[in-house]
N, C-alpha and C positions, 0 to 999 in steps of 0.2 A: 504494500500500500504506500502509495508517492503521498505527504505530506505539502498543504499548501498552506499557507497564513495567509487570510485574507482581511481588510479592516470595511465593515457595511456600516453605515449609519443612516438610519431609518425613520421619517418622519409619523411610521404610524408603526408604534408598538407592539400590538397587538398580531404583526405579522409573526414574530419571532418569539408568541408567549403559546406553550407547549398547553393542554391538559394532561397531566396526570394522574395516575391510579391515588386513590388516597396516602396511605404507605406502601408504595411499592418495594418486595422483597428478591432480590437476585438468588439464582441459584448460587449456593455457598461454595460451589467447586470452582463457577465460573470467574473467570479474571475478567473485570469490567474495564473498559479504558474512556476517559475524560474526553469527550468530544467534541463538546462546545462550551463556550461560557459566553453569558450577556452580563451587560452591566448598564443598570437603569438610575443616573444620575436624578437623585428627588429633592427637596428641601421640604421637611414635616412643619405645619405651622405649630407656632409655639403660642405660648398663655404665661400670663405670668412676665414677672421681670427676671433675670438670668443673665449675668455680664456677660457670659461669653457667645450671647446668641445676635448680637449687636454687629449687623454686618460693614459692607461700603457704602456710603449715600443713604443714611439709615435704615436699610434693609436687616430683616430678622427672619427667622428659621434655624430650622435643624440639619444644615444637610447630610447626605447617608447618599453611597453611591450599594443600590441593593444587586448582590450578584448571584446569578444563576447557571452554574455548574450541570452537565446535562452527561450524564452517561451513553456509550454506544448502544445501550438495550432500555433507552428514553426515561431511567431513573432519574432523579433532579435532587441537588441540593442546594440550599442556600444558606449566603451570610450576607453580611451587610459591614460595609467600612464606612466611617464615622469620621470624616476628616474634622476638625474646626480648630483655624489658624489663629485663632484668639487662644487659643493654649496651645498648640504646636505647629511645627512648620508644615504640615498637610495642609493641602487646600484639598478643595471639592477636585479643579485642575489638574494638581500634581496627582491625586490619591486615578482621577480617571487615566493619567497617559501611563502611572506607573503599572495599572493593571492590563489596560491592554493590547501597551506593547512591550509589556517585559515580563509582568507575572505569569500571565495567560497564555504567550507562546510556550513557556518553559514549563508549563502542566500539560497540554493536550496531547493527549496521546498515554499519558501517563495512568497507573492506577490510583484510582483517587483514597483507598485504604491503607495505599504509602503514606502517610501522613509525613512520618520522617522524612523519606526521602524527597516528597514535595518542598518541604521546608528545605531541604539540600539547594534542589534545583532551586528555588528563590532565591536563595542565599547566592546563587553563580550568577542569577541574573541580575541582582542588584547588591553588588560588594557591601558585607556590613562597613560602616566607620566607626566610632567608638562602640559603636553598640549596631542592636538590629536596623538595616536602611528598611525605610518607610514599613514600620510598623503598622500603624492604625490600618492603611493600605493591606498592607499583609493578613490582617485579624479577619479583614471581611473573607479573603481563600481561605483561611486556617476554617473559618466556621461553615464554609459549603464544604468544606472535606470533610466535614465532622456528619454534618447530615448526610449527604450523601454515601458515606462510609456505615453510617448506620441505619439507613435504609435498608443499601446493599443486603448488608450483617442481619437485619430485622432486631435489631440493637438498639437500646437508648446509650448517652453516653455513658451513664452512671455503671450500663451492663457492659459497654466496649473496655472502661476500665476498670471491671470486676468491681465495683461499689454498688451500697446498697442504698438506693435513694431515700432520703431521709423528710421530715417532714419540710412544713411551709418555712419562708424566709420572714423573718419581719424588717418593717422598713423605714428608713428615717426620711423625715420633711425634710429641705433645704431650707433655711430663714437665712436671705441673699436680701439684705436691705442698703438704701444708702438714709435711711432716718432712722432715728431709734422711735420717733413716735408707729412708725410702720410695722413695728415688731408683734404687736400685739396683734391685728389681727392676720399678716402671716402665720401665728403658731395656732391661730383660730379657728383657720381656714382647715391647716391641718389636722386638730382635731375632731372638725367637725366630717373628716373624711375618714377616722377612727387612728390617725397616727400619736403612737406615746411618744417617741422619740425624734429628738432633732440633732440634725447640725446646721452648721453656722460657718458663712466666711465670710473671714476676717484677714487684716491686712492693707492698708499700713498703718494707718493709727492704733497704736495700742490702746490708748485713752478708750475713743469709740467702739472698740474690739471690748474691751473690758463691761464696759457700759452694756455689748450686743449680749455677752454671755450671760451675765449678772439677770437681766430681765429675761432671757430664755429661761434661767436658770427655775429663777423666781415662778414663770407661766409652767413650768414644768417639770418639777420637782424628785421628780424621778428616773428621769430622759436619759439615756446616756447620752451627752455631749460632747459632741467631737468637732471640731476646731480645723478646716482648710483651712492655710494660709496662699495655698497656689504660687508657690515661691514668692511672695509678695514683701516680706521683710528683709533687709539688710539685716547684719549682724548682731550691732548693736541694739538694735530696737529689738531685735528677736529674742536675743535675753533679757533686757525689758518686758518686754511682753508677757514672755511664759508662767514665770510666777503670779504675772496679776489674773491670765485666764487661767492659772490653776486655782488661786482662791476665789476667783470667782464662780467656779464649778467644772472647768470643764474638765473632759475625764483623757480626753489625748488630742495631741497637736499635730497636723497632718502638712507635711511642705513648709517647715516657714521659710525654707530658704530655698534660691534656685539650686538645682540638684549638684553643682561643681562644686558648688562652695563646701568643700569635702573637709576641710578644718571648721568651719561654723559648725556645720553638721556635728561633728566631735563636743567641740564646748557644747554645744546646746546638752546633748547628752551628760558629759562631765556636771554640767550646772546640775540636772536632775528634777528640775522643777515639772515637767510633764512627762509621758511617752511621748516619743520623736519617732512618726511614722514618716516615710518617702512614698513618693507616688511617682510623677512627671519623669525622675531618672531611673529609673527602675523600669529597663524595658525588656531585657534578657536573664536569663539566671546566672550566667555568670556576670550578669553587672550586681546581682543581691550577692552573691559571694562574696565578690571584693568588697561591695561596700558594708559587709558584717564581718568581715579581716579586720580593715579599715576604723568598725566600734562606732558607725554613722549612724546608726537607727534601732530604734527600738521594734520594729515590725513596721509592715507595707499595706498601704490602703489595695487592693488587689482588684485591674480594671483589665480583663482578654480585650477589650476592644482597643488600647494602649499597648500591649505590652506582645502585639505580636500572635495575639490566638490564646484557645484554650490550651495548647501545647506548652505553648509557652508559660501559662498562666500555674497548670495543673504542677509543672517542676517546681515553682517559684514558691508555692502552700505548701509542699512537703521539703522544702529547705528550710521555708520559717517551722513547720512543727518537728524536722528534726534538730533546730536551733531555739528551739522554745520560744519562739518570738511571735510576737501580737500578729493577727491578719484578719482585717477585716474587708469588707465587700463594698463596691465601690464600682463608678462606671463614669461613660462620659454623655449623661443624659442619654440613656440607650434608646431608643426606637425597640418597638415588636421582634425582629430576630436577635440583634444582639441581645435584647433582654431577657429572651427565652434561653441563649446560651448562658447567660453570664448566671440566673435561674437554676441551669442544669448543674454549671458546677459548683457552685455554692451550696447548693442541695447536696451532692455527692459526697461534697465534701466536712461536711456537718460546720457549717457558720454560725458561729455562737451568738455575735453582735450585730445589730442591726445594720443593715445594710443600706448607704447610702446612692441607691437605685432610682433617680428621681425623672425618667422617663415617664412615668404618669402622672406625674406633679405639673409637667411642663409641655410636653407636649398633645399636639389636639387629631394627632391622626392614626390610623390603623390600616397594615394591609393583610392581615391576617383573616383567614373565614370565622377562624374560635378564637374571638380576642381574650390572652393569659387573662388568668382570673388573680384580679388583684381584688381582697377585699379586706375593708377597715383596717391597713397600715399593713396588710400581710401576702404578699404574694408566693403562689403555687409555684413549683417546678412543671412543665409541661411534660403530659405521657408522651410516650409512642418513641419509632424508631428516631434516630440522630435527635436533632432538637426537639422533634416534638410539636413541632407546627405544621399547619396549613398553610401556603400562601394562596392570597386571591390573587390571581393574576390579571383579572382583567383589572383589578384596583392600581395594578404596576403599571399596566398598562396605558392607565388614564394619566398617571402620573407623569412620563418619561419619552422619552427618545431612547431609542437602543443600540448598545455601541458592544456589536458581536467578534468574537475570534473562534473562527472553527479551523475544522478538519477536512477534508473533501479527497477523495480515491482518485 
């Protein structure tokens, strides 16, 4: 079979969106190979304020480029990549050319139950630099290989990696203010949608930070409180800081500094005033390594849509529990399939603290037929094989333009 790369883009969607069997199951002897992938640039409307949904020329949304993986015996998986260049250097842009003209040739043809060795071939087509190149980009393949792989398998993940799927997740509010008179009824809002727990970001004023915490604290007295800074504090202010949001309640401090600053990181620890969790640099497991050599962090707020996949995700939780170190659940305002993976493996993996999952906080759309059942502060892990979803395709379809890489004899 003569292999050909071809690039289509399509004014009407709907020519390139397949139907498939509910869960479709491969025979388990057969070797399946990756034949096509589409990828349907979307932007989900958002609600809510949210600093980093704040686009160019005041535009807002969520963008997610959603990607559809299709096997040679018409099985389908998907994931969805999450670029937003308000906390890293992915755009909508970079996340579309890196997939379909570098990740996407270097899978087809491939078995999509290599996961590993998918990750291999990524890695040759876009050289890591200090760490993995274009992650977020990456996280949306990692999760159509996941579904798709356990399709295949008739596998959820929790069964592809021998775990026994555990109850519901519960979930924290976001209280994302720039007033403190506003605090009150964001934590009301969330109540009245059954959430006990918040976090809070904060950064750069400690003053205001202190002031945010103290009044969460106060509206919800039992919450555990957890503290983004999103690299937002210099040094100094950061050791200032910590001790006032610890007596003010909060229970850990997530980012205060951008991820280099690999000696702030150290003091802040040495000071000891909070937990010192990393997020934004923490994108490989050997970056959690060095930087737990290193003595930089108390544990990692833990986001697959960031760090590369559930692959990458699932090494990264059994480093922090063989190092005894905090890990909590964390995302980057996930949409419907990221948030049904990032669901699956927090489930899998027994997540003890609330999870700061704030996709249904913020955003207003769905393309799912069974939208995840979130209720009163607590969301399900989704059944069935891989993720566990249905997607609606004609909703993708209403949504996007199609930008395909196949195969052809």
């Amino acid at each position: 079979m003569k292999r050909r790369e071809f690039l289509r883009v399509s004014s009407a969607a709907a020519a390139a969106v397949l139907t498939s069997p509910r869960f479709p199951v491969a025979v388990p002897s057969r070797r399946a190979k990756i034949e096509r992938i589409d990828l349907f640039p979307v932007v989900y409307p958002t609600v809510g304020y949210f600093k980093f949904f704040a686009g160019p020329r005041g535009s807002t949304g969520r963008a997610a480029v959603i990607i559809k993986m299709t096997a040679d015996d018409g099985t389908v998986g998907w994931g969805q990549a999450l670029p937003i260049p308000t906390w890293s250097y992915e755009t909508i842009e970079t996340s579309l050319s890196v997939l379909r003209d570098y990740f996407s040739p270097a899978l087809i043809g491939r078995d999509p139950k290599d996961i590993e060795g998918a990750h291999a071939a990524m890695d040759k087509a876009i050289a890591p630099g200090f760490t993995t190149g274009m992650p977020i980009s990456r996280a949306g393949i990692d999760l159509a290989l996941h579904d798709l792989s356990g399709k295949l398998q008739g596998k959820s993940l929790a069964e592809m990696w021998g775990k026994t799927k555990t109850g519901p997740i519960t979930l924290s509010w976001t209280v994302n203010v720039t007033n403190l008179d506003d605090i009150g009824p964001v934590v009301e809002e969330g109540k009245k949608r059954g959430y006990k727990h918040f976090n809070i970001k904060v950064a750069p004023d400690p003053d205001f930070d202190a002031a945010l915490a103290r009044e969460v604290r106060r509206l919800a007295p039992e919450t555990f409180l957890w503290a983004d800074a999103n690299g937002g504090y210099d040094l100094e202010t950061a050791l200032r800081a910590a001790p006032r949001l610890a007596e003010a309640g909060v229970d850990v401090l997530e980012a205060p500094l951008r991820p280099n600053r690999i000696s702030g990181y150290q003091a802040l620890r040495k000071q000891g005033a909070l937990p010192i969790l990393m997020d934004e640099g923490v994108v490989s497991p050997i970056d959690l390594e060095e930087f737990i050599k290193l003595g930089m962090l108390d544990g990692v707020a833990m986001k697959p849509a960031r760090c590369g996949g559930l692959l990458s995700c699932r090494r990264q939780i059994e480093i922090c529990l063989e190092h005894n170190l905090i890990w909590l659940g964390s995302g980057l305002t996930d949409p419907d399939i990221s948030l049904a993976a990032s669901l699956c493996i927090y489930g899998a993996y027994g997540l003890k603290k609330p999870a700061a999952l704030n996709g249904p906080q913020f955003l207003a759309a769905d393309i799912l037929k069974k939208p995840l059942r979130i209720e009163s502060g607590t969301a399900y892990p989704p059944d069935g094989p891989g993720l566990g979803i249905e997607v609606d395709e004609a909703r993708v379809a209403k949504l996007s333009k199609t930008i395909s890489r196949s195969q052809e004899s």
